[in-house]
LODRENDO-984438 format. One record per atom (N, C-alpha, C): residue in three letters; atom name; x, z, y. Coordinates in steps of 0.1 Angstrom, whole numbers. Example, Ala and Ser with C-alpha at 12.3 -4.5 7.8 and 13.67 -1.06 7.14 Angstrom:
BEGIN
{site "ala" "N" {132 78 -57}};
{site "ala" "CA" {123 78 -45}};
{site "ala" "C" {132 78 -33}};
{site "ser" "N" {128 71 -22}};
{site "ser" "CA" {137 71 -11}};
{site "ser" "C" {129 79 0}};
END
This chain:
BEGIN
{site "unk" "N" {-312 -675 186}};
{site "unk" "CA" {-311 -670 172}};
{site "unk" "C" {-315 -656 172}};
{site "unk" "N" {-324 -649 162}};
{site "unk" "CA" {-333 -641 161}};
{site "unk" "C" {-321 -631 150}};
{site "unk" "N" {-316 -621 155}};
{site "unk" "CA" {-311 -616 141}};
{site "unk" "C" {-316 -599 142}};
{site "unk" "N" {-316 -593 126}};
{site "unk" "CA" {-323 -585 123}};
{site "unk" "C" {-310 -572 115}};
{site "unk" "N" {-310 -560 109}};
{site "unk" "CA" {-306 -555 108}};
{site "unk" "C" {-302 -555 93}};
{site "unk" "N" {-285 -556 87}};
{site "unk" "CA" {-289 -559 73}};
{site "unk" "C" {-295 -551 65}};
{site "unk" "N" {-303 -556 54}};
{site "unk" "CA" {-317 -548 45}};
{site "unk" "C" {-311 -532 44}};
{site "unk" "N" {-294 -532 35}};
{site "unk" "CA" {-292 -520 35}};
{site "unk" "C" {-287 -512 43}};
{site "unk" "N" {-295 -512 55}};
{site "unk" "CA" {-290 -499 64}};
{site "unk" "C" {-296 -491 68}};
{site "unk" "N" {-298 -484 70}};
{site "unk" "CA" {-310 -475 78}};
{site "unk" "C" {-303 -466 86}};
{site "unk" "N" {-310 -460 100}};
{site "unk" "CA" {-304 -455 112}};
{site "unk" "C" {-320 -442 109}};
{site "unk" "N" {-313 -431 110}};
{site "unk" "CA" {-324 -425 108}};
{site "unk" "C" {-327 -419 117}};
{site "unk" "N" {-341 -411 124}};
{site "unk" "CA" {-343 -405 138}};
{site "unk" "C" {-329 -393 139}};
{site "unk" "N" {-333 -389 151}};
{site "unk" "CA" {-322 -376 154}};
{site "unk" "C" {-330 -358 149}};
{site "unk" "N" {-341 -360 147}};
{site "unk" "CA" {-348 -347 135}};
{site "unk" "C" {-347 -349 124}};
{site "unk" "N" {-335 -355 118}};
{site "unk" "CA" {-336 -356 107}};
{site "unk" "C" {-317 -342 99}};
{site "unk" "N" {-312 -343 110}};
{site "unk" "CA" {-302 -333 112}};
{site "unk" "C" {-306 -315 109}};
{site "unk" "N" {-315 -314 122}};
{site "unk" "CA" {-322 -300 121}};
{site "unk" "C" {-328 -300 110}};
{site "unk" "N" {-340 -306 108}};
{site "unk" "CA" {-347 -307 94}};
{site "unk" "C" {-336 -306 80}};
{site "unk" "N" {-329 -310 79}};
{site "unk" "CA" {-318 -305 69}};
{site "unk" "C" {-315 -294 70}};
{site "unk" "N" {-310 -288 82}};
{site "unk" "CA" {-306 -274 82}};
{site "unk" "C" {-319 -266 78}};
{site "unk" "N" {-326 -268 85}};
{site "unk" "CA" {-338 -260 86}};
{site "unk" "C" {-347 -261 70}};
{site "unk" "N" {-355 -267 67}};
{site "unk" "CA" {-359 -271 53}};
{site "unk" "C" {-354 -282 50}};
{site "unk" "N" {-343 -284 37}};
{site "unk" "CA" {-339 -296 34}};
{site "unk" "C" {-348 -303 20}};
{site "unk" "N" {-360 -298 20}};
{site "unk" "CA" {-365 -306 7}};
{site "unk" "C" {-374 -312 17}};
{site "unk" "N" {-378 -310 28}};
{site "unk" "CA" {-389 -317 36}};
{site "unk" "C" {-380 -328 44}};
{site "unk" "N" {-367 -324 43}};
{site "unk" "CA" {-362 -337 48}};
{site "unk" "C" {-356 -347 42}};
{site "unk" "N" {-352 -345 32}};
{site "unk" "CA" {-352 -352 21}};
{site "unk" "C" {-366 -359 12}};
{site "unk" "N" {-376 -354 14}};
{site "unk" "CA" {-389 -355 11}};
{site "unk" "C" {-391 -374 23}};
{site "unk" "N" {-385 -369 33}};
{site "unk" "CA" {-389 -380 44}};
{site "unk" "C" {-378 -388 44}};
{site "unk" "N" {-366 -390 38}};
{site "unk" "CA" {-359 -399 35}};
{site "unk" "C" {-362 -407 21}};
{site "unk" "N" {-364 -397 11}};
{site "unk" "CA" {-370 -403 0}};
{site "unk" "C" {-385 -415 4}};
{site "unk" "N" {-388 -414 14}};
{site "unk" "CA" {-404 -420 17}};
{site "unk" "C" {-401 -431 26}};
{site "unk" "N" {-388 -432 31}};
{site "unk" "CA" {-386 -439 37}};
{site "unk" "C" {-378 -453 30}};
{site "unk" "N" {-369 -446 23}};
{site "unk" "CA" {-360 -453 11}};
{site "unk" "C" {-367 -466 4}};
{site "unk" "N" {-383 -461 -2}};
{site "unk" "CA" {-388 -464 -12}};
{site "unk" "C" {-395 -471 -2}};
{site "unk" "N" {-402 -469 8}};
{site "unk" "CA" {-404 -481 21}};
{site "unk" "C" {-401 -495 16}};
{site "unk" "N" {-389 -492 24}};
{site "unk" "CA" {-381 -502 24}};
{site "unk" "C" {-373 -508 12}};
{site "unk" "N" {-379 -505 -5}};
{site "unk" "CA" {-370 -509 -10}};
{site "unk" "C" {-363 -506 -13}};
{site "unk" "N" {-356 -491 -13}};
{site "unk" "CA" {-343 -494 -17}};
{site "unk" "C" {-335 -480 -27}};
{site "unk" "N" {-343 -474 -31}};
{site "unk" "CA" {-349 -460 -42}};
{site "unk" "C" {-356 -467 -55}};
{site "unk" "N" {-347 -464 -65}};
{site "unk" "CA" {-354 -469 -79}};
{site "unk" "C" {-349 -454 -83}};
{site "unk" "N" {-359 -451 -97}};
{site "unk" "CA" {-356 -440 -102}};
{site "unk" "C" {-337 -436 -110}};
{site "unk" "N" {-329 -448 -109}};
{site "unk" "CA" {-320 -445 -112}};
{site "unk" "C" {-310 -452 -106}};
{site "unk" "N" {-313 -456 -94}};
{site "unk" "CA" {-304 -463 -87}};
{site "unk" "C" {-310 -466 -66}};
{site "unk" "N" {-298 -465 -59}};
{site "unk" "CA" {-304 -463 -46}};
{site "unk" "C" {-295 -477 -41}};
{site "unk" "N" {-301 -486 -36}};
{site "unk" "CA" {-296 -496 -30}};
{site "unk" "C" {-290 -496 -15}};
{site "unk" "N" {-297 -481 -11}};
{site "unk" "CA" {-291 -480 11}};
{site "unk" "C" {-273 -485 2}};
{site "unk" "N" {-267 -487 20}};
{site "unk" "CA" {-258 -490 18}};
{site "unk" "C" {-251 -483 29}};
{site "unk" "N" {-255 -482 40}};
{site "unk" "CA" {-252 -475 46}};
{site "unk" "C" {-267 -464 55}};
{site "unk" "N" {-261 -451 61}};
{site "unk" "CA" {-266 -438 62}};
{site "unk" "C" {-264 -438 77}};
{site "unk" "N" {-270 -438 91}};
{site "unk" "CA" {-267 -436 101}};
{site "unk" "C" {-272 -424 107}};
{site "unk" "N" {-268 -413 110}};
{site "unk" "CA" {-275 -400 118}};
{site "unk" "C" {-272 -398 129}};
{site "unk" "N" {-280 -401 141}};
{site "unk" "CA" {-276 -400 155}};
{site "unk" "C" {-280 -388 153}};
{site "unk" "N" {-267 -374 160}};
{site "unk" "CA" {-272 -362 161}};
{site "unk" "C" {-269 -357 173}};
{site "unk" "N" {-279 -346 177}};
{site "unk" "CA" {-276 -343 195}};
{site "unk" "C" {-270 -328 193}};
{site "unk" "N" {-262 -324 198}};
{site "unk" "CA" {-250 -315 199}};
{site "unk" "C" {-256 -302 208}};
{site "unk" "N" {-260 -293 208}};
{site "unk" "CA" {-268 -281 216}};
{site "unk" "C" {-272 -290 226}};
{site "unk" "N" {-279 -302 223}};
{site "unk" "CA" {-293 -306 242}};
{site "unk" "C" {-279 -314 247}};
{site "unk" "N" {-266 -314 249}};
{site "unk" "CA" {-258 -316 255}};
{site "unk" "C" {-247 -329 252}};
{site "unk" "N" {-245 -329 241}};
{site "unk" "CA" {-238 -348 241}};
{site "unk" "C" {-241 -350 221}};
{site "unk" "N" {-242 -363 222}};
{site "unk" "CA" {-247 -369 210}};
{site "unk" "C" {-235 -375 202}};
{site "unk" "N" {-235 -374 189}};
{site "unk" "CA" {-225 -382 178}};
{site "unk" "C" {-230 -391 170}};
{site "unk" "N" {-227 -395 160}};
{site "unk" "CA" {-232 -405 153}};
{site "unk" "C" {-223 -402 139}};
{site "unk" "N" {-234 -399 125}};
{site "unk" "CA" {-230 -392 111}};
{site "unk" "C" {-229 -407 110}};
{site "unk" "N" {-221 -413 99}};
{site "unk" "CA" {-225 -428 91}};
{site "unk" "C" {-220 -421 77}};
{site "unk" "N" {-227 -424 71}};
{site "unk" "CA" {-224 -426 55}};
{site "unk" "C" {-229 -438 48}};
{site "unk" "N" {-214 -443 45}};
{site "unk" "CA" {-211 -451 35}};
{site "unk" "C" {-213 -453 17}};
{site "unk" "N" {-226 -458 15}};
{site "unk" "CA" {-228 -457 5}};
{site "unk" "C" {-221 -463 -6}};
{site "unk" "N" {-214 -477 -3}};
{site "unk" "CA" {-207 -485 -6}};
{site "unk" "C" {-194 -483 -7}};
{site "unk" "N" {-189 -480 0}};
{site "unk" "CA" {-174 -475 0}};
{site "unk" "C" {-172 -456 -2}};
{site "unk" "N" {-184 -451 -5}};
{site "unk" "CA" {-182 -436 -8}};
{site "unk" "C" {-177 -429 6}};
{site "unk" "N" {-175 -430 18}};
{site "unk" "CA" {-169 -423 26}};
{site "unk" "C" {-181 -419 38}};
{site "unk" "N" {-179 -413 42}};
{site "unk" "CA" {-188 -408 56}};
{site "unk" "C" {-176 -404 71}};
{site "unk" "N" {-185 -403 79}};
{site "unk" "CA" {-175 -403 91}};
{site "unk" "C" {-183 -396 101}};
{site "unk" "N" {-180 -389 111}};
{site "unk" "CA" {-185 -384 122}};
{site "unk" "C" {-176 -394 136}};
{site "unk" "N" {-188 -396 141}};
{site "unk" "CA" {-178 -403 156}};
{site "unk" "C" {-186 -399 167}};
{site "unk" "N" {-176 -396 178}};
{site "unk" "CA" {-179 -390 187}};
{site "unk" "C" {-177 -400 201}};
{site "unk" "N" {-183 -400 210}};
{site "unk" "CA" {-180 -417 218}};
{site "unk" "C" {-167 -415 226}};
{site "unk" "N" {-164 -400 229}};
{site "unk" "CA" {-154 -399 239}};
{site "unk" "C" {-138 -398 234}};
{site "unk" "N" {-139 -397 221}};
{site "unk" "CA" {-127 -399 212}};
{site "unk" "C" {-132 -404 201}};
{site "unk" "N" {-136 -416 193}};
{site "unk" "CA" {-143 -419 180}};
{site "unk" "C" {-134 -419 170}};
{site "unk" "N" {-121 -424 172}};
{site "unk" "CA" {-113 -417 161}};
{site "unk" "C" {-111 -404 159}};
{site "unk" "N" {-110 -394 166}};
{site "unk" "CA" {-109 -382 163}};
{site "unk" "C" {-115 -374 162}};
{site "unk" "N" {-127 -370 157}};
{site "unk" "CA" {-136 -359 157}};
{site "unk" "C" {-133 -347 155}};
{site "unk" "N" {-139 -336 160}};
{site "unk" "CA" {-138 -321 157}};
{site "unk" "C" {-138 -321 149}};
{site "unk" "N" {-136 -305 145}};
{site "unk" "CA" {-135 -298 136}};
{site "unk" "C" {-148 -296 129}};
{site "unk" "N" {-156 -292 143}};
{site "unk" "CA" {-173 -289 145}};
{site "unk" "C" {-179 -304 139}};
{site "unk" "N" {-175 -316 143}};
{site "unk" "CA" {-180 -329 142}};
{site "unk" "C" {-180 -332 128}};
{site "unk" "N" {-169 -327 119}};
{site "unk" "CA" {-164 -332 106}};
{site "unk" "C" {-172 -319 99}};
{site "unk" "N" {-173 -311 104}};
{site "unk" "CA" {-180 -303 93}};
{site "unk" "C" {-198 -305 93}};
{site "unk" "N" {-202 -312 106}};
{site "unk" "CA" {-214 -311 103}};
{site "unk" "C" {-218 -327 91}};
{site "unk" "N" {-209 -335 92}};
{site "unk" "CA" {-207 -347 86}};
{site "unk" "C" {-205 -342 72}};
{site "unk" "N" {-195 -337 70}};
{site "unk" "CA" {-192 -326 55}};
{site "unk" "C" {-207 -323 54}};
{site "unk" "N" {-210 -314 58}};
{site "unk" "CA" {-223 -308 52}};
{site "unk" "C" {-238 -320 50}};
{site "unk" "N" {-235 -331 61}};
{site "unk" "CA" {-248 -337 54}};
{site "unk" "C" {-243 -350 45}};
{site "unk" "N" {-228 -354 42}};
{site "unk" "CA" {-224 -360 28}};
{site "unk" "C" {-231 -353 19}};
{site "unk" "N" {-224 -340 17}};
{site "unk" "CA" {-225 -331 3}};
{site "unk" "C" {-241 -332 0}};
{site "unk" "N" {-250 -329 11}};
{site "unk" "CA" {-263 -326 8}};
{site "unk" "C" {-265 -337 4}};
{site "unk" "N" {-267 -351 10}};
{site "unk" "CA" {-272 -360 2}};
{site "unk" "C" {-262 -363 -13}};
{site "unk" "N" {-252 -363 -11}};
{site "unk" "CA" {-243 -363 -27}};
{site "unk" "C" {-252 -357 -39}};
{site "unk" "N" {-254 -338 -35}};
{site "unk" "CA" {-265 -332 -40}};
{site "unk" "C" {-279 -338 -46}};
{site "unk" "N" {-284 -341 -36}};
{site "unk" "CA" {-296 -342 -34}};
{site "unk" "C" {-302 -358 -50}};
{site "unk" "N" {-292 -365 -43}};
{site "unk" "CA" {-293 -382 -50}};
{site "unk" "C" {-290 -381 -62}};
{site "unk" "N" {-280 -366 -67}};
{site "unk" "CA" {-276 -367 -78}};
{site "unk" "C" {-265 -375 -87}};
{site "unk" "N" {-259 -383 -73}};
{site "unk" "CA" {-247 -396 -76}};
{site "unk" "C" {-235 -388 -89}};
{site "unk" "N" {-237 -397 -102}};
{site "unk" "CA" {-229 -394 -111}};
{site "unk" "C" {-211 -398 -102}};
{site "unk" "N" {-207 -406 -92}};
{site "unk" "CA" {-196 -405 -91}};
{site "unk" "C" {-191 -394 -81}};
{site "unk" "N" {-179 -398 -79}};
{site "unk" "CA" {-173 -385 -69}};
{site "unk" "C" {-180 -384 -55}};
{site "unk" "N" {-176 -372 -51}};
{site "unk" "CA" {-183 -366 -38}};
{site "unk" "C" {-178 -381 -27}};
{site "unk" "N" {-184 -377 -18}};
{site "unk" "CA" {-183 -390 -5}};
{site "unk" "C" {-173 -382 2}};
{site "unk" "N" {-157 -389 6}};
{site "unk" "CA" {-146 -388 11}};
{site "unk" "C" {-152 -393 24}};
{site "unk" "N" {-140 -380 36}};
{site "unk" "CA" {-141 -385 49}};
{site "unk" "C" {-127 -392 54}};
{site "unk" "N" {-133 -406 58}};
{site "unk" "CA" {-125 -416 62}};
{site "unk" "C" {-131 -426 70}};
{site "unk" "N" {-125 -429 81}};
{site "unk" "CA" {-131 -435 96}};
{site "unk" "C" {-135 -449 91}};
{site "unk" "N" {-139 -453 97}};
{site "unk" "CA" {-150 -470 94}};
{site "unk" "C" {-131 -480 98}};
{site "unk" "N" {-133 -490 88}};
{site "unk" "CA" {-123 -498 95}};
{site "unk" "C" {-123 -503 109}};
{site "unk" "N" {-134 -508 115}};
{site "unk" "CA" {-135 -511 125}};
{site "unk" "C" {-139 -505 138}};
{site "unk" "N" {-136 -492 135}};
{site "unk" "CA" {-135 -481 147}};
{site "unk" "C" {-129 -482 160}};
{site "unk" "N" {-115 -484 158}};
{site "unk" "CA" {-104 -486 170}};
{site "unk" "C" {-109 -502 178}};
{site "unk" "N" {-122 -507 174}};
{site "unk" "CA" {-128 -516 184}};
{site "unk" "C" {-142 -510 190}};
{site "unk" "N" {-142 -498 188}};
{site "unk" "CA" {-155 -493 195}};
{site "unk" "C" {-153 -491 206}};
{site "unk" "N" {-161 -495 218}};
{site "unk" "CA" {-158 -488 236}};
{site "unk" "C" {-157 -475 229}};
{site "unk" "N" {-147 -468 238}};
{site "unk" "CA" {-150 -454 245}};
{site "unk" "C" {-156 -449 259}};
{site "unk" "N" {-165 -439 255}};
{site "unk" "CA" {-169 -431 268}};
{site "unk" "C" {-164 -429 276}};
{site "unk" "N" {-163 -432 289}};
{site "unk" "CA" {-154 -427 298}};
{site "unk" "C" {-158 -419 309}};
{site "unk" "N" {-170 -416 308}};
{site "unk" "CA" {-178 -409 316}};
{site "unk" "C" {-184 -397 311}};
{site "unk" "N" {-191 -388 317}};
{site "unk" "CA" {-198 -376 310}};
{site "unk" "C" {-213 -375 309}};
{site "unk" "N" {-220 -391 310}};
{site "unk" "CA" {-235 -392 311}};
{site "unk" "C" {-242 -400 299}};
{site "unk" "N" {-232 -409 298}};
{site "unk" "CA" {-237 -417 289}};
{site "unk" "C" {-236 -422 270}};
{site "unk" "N" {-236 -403 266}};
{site "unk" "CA" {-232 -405 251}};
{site "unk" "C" {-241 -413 240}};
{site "unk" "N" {-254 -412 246}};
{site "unk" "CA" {-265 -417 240}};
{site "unk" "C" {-265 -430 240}};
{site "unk" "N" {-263 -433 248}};
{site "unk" "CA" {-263 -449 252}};
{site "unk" "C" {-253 -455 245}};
{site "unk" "N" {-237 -450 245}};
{site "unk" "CA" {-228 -451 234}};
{site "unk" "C" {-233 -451 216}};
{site "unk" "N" {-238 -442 216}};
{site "unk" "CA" {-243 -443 201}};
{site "unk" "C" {-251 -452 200}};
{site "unk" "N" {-258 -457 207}};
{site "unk" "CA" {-267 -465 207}};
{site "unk" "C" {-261 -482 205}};
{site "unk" "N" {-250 -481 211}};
{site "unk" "CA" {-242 -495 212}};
{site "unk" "C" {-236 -494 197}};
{site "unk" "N" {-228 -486 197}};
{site "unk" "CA" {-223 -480 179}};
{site "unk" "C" {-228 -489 170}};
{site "unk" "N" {-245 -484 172}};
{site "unk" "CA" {-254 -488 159}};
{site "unk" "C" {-250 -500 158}};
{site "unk" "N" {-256 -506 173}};
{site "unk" "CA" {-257 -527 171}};
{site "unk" "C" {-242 -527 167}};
{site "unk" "N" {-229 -520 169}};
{site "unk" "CA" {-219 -530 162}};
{site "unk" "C" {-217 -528 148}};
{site "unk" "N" {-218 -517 145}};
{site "unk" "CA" {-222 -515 129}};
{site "unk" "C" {-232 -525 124}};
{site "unk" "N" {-242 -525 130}};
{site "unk" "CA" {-251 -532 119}};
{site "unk" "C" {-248 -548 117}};
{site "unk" "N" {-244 -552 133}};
{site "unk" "CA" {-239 -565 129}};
{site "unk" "C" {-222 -569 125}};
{site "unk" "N" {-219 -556 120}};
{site "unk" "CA" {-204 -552 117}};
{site "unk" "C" {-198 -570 112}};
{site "unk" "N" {-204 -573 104}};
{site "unk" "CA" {-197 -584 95}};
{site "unk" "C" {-201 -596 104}};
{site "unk" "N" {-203 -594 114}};
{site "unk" "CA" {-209 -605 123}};
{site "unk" "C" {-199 -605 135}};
{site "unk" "N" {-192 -593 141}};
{site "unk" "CA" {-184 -585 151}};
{site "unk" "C" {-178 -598 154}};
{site "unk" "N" {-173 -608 153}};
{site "unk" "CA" {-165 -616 161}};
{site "unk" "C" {-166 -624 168}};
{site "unk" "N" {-178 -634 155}};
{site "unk" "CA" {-188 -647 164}};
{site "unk" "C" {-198 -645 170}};
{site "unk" "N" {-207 -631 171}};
{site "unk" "CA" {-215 -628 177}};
{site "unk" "C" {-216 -616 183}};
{site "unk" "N" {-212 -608 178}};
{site "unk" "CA" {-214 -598 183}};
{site "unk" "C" {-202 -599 201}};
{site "unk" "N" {-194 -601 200}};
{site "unk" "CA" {-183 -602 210}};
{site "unk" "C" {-195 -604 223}};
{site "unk" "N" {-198 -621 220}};
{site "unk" "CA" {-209 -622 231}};
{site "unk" "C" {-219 -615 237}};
{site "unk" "N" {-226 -603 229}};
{site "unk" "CA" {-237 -598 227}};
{site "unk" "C" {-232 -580 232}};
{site "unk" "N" {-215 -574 229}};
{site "unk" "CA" {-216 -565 234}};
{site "unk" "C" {-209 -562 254}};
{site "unk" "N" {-222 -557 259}};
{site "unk" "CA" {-219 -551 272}};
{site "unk" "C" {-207 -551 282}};
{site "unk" "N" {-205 -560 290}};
{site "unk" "CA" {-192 -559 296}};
{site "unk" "C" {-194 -542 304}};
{site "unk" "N" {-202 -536 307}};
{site "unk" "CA" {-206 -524 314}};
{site "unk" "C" {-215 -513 306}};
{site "unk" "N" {-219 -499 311}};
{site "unk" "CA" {-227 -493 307}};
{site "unk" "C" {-243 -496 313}};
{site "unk" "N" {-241 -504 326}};
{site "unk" "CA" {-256 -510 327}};
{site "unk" "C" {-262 -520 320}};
{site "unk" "N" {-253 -529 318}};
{site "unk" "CA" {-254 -540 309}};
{site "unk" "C" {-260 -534 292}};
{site "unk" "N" {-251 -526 290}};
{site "unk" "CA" {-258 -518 278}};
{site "unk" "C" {-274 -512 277}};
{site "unk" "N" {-275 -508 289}};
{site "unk" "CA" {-288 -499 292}};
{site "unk" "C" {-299 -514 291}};
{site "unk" "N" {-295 -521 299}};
{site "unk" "CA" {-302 -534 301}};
{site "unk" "C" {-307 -542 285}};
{site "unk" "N" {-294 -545 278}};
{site "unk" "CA" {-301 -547 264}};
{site "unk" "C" {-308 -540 256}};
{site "unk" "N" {-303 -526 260}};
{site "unk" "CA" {-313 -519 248}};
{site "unk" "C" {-329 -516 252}};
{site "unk" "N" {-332 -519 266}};
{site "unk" "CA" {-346 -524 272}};
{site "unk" "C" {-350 -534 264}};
{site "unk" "N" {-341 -544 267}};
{site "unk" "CA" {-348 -558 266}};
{site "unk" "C" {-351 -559 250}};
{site "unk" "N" {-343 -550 246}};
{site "unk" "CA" {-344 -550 228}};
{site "unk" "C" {-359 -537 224}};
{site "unk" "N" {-361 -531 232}};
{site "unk" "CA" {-366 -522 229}};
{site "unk" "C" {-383 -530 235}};
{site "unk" "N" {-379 -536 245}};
{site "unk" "CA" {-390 -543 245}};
{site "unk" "C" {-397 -556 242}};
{site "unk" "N" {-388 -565 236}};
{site "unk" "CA" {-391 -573 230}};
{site "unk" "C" {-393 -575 211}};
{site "unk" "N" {-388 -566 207}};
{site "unk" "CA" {-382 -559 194}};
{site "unk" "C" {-374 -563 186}};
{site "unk" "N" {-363 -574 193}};
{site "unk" "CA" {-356 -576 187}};
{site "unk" "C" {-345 -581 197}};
{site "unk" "N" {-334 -587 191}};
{site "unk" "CA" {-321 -591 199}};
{site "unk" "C" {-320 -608 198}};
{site "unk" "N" {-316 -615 208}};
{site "unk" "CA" {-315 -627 208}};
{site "unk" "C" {-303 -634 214}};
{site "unk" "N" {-293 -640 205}};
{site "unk" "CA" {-279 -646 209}};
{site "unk" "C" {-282 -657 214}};
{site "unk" "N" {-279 -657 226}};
{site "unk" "CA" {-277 -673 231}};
{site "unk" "C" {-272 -682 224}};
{site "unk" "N" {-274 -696 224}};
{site "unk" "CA" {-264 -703 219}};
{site "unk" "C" {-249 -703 232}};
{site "unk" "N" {-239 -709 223}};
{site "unk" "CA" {-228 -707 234}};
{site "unk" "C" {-226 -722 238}};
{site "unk" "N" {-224 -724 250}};
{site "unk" "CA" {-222 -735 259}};
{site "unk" "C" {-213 -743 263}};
END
């Protein structure tokens, strides 16, 4: 079984953070280009549903922004505590809600910070090597969030090698493939 990422999601590169700080109409310029890509930018309405920002932390450990288009909320998660993020973690999440809030021009209220429901089933990091790799696993359970029981269970990592090993075999095949079960 061949499965793909649902239409409204997008996982955006990790320059897409700095580039906001740095010039945010060039980065916004490149989400706009991307949006309308894929579909999902009309002049008066934005179909993403969800916002993924893998961000790297001074060169030294990685988080993961989500914003919730759908439910209005955003979240910063961090792999070695994911329910609890900094102070530092929530404010950089603060600052790229508001900007996109800004930016999109959304007639409703600002985007509230409030954790994904299905957080307290994310592995934790237990190590001090492998944050990237964590975020990385993140994605696939988010994306196949509504899938998390029948398929995904099978499909996530009993290890951190095991992880490294799929995201090869995904990275080089270009996609993911569930066995049937036996």
């Amino acid at each position: 079984m061949h499965t793909e990422f649902p239409r409204g999601i997008v996982c955006l590169n990790s320059f897409f953070f700095p580039k906001l700080q740095d010039t945010p109409e060039e980065a916004f310029d490149w989400l706009r280009n991307l949006l309308n890509y894929y579909d999902l930018l009309f002049p008066h309405k934005c179909l993403l549903e969800e916002l993924w920002i893998p961000i790297n932390l001074g060169n030294q450990h990685w988080i993961l922004v989500t914003v919730d288009f759908v439910h209005g909320t955003y979240f910063a998660i961090n792999p070695i505590h994911p329910n609890n993020p900094t102070v530092q973690e929530i404010s950089i999440a603060d600052f790229i809600a508001d900007s996109i809030w800004r930016e999109f021009g959304f007639e409703s209220n600002r985007f509230v910070l409030r954790s994904p429901n299905h957080i307290h089933r994310l592995p934790v990091q237990v190590d001090g090597i492998n944050c990237g790799v964590y975020i990385c696993m993140y994605m696939v359970i988010y994306a196949f969030g509504s899938f998390l029981n029948p398929y995904i269970g099978d499909l996530l990592p009993k290890s951190i090698d095991e992880c490294r090993f799929l995201m090869l075999c995904w990275l080089l095949k270009g996609k993911i493939f569930f066995l049937p079960n036996n």
